[in-house]
PDB file of N, CA, C and O in Angstrom, chain B, residues numbered from 101:
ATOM      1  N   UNK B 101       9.794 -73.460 146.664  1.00  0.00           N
ATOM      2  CA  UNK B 101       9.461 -73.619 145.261  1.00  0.00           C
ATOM      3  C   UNK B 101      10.594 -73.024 144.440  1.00  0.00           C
ATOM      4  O   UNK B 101      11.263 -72.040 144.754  1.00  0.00           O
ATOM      5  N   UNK B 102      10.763 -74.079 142.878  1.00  0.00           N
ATOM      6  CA  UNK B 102      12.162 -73.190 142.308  1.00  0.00           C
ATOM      7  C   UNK B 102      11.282 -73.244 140.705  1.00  0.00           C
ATOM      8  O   UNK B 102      10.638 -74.217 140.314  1.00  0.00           O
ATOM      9  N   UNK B 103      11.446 -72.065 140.022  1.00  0.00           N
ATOM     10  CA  UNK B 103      11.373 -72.529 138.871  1.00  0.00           C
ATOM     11  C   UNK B 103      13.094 -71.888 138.003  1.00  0.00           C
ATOM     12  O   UNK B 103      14.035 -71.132 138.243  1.00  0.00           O
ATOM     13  N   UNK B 104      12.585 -72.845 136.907  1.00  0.00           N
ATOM     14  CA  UNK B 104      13.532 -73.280 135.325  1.00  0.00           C
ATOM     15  C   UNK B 104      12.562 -73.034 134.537  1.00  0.00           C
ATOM     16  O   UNK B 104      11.335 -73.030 134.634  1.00  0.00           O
ATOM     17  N   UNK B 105      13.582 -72.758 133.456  1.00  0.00           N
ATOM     18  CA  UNK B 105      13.367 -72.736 131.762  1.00  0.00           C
ATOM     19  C   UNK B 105      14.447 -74.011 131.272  1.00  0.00           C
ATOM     20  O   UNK B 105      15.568 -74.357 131.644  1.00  0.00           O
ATOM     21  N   UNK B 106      13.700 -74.390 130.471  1.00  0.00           N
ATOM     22  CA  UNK B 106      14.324 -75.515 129.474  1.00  0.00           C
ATOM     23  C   UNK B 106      13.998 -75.275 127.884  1.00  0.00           C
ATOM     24  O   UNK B 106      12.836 -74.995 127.589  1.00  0.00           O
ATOM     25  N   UNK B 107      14.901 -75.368 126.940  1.00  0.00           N
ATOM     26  CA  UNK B 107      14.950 -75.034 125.710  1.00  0.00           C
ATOM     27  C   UNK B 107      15.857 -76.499 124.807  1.00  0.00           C
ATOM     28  O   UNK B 107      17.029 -76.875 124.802  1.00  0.00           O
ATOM     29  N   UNK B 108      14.637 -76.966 124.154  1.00  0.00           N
ATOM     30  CA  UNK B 108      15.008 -78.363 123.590  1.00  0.00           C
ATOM     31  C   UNK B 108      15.815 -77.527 122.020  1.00  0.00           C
ATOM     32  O   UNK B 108      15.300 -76.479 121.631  1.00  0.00           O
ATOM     33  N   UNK B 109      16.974 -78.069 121.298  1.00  0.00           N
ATOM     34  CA  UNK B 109      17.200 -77.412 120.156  1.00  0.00           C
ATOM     35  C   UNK B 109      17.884 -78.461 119.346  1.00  0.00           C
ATOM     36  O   UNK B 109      18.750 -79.218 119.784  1.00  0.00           O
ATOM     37  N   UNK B 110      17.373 -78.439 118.000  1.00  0.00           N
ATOM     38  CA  UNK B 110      17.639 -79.273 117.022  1.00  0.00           C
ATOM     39  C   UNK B 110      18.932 -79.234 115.695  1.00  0.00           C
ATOM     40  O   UNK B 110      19.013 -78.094 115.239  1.00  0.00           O
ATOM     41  N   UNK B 111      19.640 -79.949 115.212  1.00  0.00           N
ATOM     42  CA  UNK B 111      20.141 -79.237 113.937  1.00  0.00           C
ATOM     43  C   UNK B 111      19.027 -79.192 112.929  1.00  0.00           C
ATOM     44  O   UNK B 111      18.455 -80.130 112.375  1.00  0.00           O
ATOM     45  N   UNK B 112      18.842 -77.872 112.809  1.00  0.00           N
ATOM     46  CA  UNK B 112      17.647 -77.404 111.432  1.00  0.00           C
ATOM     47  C   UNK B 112      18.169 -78.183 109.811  1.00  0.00           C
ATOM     48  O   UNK B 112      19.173 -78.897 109.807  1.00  0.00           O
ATOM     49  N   UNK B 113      17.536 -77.993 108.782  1.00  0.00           N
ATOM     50  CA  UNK B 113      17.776 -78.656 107.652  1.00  0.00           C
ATOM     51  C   UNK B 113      18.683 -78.120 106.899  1.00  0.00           C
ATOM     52  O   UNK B 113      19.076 -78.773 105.932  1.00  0.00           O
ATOM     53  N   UNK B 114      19.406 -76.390 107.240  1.00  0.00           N
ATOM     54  CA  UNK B 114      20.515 -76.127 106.721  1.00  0.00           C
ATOM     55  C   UNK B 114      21.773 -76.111 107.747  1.00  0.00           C
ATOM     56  O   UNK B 114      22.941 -75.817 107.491  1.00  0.00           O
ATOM     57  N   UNK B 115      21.187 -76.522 109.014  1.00  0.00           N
ATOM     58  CA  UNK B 115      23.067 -76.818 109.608  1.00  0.00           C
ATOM     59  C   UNK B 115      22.322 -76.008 110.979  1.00  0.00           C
ATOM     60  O   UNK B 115      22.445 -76.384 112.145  1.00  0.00           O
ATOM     61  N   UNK B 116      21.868 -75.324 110.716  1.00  0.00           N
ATOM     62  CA  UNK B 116      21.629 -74.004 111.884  1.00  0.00           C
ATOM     63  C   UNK B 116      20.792 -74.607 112.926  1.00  0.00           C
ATOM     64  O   UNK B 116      19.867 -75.368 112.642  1.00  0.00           O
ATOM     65  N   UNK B 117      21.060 -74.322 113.977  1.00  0.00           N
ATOM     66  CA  UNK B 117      19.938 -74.401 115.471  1.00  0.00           C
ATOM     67  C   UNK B 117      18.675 -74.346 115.576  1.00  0.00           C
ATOM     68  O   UNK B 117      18.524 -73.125 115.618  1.00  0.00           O
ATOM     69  N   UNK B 118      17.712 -74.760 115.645  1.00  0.00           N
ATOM     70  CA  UNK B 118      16.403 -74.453 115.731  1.00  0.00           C
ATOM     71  C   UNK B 118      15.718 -75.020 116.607  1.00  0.00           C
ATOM     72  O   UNK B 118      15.625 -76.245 116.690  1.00  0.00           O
ATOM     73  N   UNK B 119      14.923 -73.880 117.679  1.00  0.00           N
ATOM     74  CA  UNK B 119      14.484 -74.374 118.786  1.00  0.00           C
ATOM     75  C   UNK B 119      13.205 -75.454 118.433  1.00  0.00           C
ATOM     76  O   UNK B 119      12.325 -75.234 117.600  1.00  0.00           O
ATOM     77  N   UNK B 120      13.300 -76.388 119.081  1.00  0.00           N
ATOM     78  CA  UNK B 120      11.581 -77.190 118.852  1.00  0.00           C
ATOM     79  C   UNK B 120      10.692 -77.211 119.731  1.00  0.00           C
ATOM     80  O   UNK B 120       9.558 -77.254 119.253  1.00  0.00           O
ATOM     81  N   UNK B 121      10.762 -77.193 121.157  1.00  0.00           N
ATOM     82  CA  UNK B 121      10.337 -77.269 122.748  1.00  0.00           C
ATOM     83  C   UNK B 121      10.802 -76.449 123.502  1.00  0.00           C
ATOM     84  O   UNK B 121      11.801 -76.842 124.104  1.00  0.00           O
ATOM     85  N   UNK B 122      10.271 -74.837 123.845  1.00  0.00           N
ATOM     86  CA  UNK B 122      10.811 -74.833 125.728  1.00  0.00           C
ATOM     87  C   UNK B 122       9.477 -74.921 126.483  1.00  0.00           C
ATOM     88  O   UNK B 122       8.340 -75.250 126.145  1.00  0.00           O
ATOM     89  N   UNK B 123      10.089 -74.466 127.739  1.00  0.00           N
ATOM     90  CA  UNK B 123       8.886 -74.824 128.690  1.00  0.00           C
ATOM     91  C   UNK B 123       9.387 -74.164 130.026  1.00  0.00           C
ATOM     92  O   UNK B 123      10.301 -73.340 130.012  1.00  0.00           O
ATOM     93  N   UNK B 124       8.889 -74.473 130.934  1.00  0.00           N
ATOM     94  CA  UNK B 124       9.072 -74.018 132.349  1.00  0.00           C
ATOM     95  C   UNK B 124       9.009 -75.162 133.368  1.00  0.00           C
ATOM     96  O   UNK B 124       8.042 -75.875 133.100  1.00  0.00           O
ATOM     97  N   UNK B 125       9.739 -75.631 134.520  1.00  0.00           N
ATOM     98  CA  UNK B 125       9.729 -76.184 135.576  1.00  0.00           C
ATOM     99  C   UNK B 125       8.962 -75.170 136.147  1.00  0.00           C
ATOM    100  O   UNK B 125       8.825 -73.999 135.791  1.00  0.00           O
ATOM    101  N   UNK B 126       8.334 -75.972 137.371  1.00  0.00           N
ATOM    102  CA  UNK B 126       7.808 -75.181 139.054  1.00  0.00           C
ATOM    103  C   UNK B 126       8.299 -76.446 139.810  1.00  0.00           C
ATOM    104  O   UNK B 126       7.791 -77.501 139.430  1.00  0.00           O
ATOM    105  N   UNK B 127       9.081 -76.504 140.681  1.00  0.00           N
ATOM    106  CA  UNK B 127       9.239 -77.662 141.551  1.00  0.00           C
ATOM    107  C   UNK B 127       8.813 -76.977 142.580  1.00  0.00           C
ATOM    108  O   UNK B 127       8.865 -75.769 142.814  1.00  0.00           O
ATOM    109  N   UNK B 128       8.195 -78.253 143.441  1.00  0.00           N
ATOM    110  CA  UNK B 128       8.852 -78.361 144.808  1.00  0.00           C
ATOM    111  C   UNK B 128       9.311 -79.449 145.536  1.00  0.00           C
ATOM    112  O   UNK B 128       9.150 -80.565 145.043  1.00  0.00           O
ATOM    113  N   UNK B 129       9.900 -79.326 146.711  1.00  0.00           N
ATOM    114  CA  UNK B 129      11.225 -79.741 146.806  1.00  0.00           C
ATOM    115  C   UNK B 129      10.683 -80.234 148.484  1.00  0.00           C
ATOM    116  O   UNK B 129      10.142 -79.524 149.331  1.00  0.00           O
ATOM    117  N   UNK B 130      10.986 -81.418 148.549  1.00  0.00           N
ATOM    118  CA  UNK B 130      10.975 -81.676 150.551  1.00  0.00           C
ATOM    119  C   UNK B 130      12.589 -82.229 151.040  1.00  0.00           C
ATOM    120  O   UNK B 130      13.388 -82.498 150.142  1.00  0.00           O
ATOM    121  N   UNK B 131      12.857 -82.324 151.975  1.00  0.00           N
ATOM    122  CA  UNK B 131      14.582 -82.696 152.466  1.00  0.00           C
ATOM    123  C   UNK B 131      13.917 -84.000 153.123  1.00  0.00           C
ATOM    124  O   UNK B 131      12.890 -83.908 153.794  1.00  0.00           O
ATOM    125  N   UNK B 132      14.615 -85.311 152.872  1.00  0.00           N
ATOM    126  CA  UNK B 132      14.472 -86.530 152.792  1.00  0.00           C
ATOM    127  C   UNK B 132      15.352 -86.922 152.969  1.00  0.00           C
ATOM    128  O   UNK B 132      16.073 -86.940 151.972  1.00  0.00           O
ATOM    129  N   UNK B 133      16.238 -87.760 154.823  1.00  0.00           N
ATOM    130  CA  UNK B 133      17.329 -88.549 154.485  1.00  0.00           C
ATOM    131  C   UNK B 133      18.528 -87.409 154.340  1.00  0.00           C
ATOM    132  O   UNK B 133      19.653 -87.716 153.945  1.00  0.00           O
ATOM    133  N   UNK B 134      18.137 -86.005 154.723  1.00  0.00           N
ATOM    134  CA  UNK B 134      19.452 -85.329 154.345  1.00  0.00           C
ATOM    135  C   UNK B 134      19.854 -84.470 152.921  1.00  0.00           C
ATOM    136  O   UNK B 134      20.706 -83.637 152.614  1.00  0.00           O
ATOM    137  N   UNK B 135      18.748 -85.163 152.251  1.00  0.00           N
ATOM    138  CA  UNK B 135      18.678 -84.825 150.778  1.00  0.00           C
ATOM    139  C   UNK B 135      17.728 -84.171 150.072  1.00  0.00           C
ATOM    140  O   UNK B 135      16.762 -84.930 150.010  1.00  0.00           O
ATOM    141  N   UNK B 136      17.520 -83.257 149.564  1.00  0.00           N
ATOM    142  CA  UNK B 136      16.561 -82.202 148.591  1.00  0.00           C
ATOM    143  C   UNK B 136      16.138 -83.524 147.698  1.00  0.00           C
ATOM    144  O   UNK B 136      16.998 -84.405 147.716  1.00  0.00           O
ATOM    145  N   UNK B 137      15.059 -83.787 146.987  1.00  0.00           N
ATOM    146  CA  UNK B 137      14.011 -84.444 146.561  1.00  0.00           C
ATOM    147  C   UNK B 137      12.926 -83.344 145.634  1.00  0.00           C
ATOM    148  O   UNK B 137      12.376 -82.295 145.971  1.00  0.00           O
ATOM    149  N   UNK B 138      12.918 -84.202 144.198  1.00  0.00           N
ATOM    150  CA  UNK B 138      11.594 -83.533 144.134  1.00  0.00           C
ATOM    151  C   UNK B 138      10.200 -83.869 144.850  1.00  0.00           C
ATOM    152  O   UNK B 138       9.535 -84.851 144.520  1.00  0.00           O
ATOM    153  N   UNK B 139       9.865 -83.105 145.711  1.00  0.00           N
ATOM    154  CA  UNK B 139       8.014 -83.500 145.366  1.00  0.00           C
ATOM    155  C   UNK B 139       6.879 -83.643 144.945  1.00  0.00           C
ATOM    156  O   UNK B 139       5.973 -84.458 145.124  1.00  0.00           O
ATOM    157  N   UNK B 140       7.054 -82.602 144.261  1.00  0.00           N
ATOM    158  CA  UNK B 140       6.180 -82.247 143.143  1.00  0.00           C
ATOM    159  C   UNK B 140       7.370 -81.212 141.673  1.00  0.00           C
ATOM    160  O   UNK B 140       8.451 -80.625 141.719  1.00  0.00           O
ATOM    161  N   UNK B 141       6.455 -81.468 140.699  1.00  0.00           N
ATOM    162  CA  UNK B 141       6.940 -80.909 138.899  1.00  0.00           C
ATOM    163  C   UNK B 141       5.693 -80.491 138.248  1.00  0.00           C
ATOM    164  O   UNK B 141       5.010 -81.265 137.577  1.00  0.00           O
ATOM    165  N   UNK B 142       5.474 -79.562 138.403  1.00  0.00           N
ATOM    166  CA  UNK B 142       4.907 -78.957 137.231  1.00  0.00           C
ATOM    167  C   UNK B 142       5.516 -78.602 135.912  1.00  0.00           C
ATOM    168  O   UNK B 142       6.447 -77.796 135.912  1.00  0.00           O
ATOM    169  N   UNK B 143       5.144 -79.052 134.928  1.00  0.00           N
ATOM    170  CA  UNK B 143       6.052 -79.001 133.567  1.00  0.00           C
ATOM    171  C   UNK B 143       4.932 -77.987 132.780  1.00  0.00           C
ATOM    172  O   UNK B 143       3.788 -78.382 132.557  1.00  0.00           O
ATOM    173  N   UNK B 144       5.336 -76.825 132.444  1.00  0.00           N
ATOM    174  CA  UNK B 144       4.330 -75.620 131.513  1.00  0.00           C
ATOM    175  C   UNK B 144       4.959 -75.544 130.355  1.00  0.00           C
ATOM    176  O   UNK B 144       6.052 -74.978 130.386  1.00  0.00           O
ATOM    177  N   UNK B 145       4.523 -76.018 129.174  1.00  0.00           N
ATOM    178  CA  UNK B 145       5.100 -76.497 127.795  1.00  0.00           C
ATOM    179  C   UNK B 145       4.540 -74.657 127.507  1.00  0.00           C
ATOM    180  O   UNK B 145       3.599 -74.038 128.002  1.00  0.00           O
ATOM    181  N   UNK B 146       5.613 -74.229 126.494  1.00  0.00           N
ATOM    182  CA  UNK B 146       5.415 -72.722 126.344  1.00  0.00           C
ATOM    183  C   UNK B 146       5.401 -72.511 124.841  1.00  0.00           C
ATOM    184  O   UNK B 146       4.596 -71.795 124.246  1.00  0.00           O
ATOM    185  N   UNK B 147       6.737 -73.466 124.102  1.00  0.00           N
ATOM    186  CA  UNK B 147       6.554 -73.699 122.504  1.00  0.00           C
ATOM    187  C   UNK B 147       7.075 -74.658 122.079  1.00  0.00           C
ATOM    188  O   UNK B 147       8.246 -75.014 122.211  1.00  0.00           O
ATOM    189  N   UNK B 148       6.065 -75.243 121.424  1.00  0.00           N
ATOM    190  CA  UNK B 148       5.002 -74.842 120.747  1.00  0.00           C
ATOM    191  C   UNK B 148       3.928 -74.740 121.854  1.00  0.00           C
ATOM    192  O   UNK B 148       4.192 -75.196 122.966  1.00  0.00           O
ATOM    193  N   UNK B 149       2.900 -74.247 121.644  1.00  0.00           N
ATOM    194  CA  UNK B 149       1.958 -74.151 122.392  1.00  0.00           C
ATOM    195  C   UNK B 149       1.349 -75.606 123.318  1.00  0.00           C
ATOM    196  O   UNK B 149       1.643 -76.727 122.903  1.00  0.00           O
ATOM    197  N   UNK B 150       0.687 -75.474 124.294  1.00  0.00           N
ATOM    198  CA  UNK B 150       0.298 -77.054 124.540  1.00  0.00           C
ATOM    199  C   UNK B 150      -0.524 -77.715 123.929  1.00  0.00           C
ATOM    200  O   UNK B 150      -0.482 -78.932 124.111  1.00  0.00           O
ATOM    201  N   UNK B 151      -1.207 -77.346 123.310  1.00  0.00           N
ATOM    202  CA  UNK B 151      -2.492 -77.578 122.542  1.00  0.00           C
ATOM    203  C   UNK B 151      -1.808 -78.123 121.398  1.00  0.00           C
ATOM    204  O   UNK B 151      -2.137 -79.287 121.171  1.00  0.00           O
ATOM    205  N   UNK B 152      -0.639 -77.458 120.312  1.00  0.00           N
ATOM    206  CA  UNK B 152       0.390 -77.693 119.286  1.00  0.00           C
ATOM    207  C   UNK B 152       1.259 -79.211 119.692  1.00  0.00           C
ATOM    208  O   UNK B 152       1.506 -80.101 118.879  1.00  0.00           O
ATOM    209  N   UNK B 153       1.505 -79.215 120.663  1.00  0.00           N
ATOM    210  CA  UNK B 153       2.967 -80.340 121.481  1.00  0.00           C
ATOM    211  C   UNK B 153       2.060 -81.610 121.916  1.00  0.00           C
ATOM    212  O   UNK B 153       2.490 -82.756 122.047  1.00  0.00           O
ATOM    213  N   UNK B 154       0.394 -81.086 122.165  1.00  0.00           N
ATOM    214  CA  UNK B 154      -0.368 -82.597 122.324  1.00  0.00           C
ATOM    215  C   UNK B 154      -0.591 -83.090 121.357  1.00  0.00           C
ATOM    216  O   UNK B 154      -0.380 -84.303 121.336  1.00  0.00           O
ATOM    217  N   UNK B 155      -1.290 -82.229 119.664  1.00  0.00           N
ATOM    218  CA  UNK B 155      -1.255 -82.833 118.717  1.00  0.00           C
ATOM    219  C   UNK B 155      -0.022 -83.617 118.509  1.00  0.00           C
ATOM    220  O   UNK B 155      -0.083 -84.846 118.534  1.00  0.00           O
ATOM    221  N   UNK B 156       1.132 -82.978 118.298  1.00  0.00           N
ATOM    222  CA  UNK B 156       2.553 -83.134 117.499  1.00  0.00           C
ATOM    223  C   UNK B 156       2.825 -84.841 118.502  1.00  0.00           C
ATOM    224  O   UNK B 156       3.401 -85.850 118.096  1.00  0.00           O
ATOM    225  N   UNK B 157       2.218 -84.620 119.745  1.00  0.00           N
ATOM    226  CA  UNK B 157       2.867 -86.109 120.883  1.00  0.00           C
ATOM    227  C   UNK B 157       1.930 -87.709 120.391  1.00  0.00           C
ATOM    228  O   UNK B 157       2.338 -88.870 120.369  1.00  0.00           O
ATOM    229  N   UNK B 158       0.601 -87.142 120.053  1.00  0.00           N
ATOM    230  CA  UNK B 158      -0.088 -87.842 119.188  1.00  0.00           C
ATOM    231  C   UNK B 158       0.208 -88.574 118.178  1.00  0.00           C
ATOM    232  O   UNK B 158      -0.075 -89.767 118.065  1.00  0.00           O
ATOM    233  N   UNK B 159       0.989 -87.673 117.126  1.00  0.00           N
ATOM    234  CA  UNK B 159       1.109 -88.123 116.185  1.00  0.00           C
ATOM    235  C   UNK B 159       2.717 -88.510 115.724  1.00  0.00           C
ATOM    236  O   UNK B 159       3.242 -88.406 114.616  1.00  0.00           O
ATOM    237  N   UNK B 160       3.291 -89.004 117.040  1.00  0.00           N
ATOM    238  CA  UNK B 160       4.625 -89.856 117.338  1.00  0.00           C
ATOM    239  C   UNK B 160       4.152 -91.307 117.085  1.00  0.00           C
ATOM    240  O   UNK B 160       3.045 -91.674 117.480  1.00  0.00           O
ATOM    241  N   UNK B 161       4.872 -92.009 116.522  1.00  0.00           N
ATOM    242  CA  UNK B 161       5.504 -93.387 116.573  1.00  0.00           C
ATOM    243  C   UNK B 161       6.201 -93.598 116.775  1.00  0.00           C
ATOM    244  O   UNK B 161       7.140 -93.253 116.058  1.00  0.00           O
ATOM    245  N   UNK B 162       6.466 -94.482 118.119  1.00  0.00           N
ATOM    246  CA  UNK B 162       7.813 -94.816 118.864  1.00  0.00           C
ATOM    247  C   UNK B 162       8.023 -96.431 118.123  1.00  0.00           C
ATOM    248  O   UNK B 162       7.213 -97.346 117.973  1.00  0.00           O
ATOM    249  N   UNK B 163       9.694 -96.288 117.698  1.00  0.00           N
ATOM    250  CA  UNK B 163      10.326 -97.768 116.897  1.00  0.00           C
ATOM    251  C   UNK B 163      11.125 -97.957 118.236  1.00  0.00           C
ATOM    252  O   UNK B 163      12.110 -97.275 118.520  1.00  0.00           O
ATOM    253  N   UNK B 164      10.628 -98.911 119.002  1.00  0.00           N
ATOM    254  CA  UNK B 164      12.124 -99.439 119.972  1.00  0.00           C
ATOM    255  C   UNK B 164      13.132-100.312 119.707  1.00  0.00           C
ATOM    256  O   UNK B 164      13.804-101.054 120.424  1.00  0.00           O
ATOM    257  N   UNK B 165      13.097 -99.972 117.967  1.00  0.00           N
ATOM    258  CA  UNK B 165      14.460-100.984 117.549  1.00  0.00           C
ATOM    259  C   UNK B 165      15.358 -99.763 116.457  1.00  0.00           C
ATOM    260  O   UNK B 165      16.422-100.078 115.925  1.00  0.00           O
TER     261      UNK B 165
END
């Protein structure tokens, strides 16, 4: 098992950095063919909260043009 941190970051409305998303990996991992593989991902959304990031995913509209 490996875990990560991931930290999504935006340009804010005066120029500056502002985080919007991190979270945490948990993998695990099987050797396949010679090769490391994921097997499993657990993804633990940390901020905004998960409860915050399901509303906020909700209330996306995707334009695929």
């Amino acid at each position: 098992m490996a875990k990560s941190r991931q930290l999504s970051i935006i340009r804010g409305r005066n120029g500056s950095p502002t985080p919007v998303l991190s979270g945490q990996y948990e993998d695990e991992f099987v050797r396949m063919d010679g090769e490391w593989k994921i097997l499993h991902r657990n993804d633990i959304t940390l901020m905004p909260s998960p409860e915050e990031w399901a509303k906020r995913m909700a209330e996306v509209v995707f334009d695929p043009e």
